[in-house]
N, C-alpha and C positions, 0 to 999 in steps of 0.2 A: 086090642084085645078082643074085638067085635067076632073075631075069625077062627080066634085061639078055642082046643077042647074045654070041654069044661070039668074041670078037675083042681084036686086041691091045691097044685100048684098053681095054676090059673088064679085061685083065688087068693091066695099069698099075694101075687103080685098086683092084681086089685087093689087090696090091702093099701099097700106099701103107696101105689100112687096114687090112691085115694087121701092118702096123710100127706104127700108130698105135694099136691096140688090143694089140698084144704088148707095148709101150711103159708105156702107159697102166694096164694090169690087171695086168701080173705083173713089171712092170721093178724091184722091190724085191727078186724071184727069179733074175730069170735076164739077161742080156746078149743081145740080136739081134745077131748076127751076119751074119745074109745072107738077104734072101728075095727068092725069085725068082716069076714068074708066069709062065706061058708058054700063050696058046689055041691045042691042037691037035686041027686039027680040032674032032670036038661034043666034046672032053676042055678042060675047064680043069686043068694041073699046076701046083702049089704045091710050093715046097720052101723049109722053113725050117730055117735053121742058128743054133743059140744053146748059149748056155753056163749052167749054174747057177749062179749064185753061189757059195750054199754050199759048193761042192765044185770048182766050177773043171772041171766036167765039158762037155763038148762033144758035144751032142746034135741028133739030127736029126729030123725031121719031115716027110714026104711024104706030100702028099692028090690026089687027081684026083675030079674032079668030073664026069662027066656031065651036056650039057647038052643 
């Protein structure tokens, strides 16, 4: 995706493999919660909301990407 424009379909599929790689690699850890994508402007914003298992904690995760 490093190469792909930056647009709202671009960030749909962020999305999608951002859930399916949080899912896939650490879903024995933690609970997804919520993630969003949004292309602003040359900004890709990511935000991810999930919970750890263990602890039943609710934590966040906010990336922007220039592109």
């Amino acid at each position: 995706m490093v190469f792909a424009p930056n647009s709202d379909i671009t960030a749909s599929l962020v999305r999608v493999s951002v859930i399916q790689a949080l899912e896939r690699w650490l879903g024995d850890l933690i609970r997804v919660d919520d993630v969003t994508a949004a292309a602003v402007e040359e900004t890709l914003e990511v935000r991810i909301a999930y919970t750890l298992k263990a602890r039943g904690e609710r934590r966040y995760l906010n990336l922007e990407v220039t592109l």
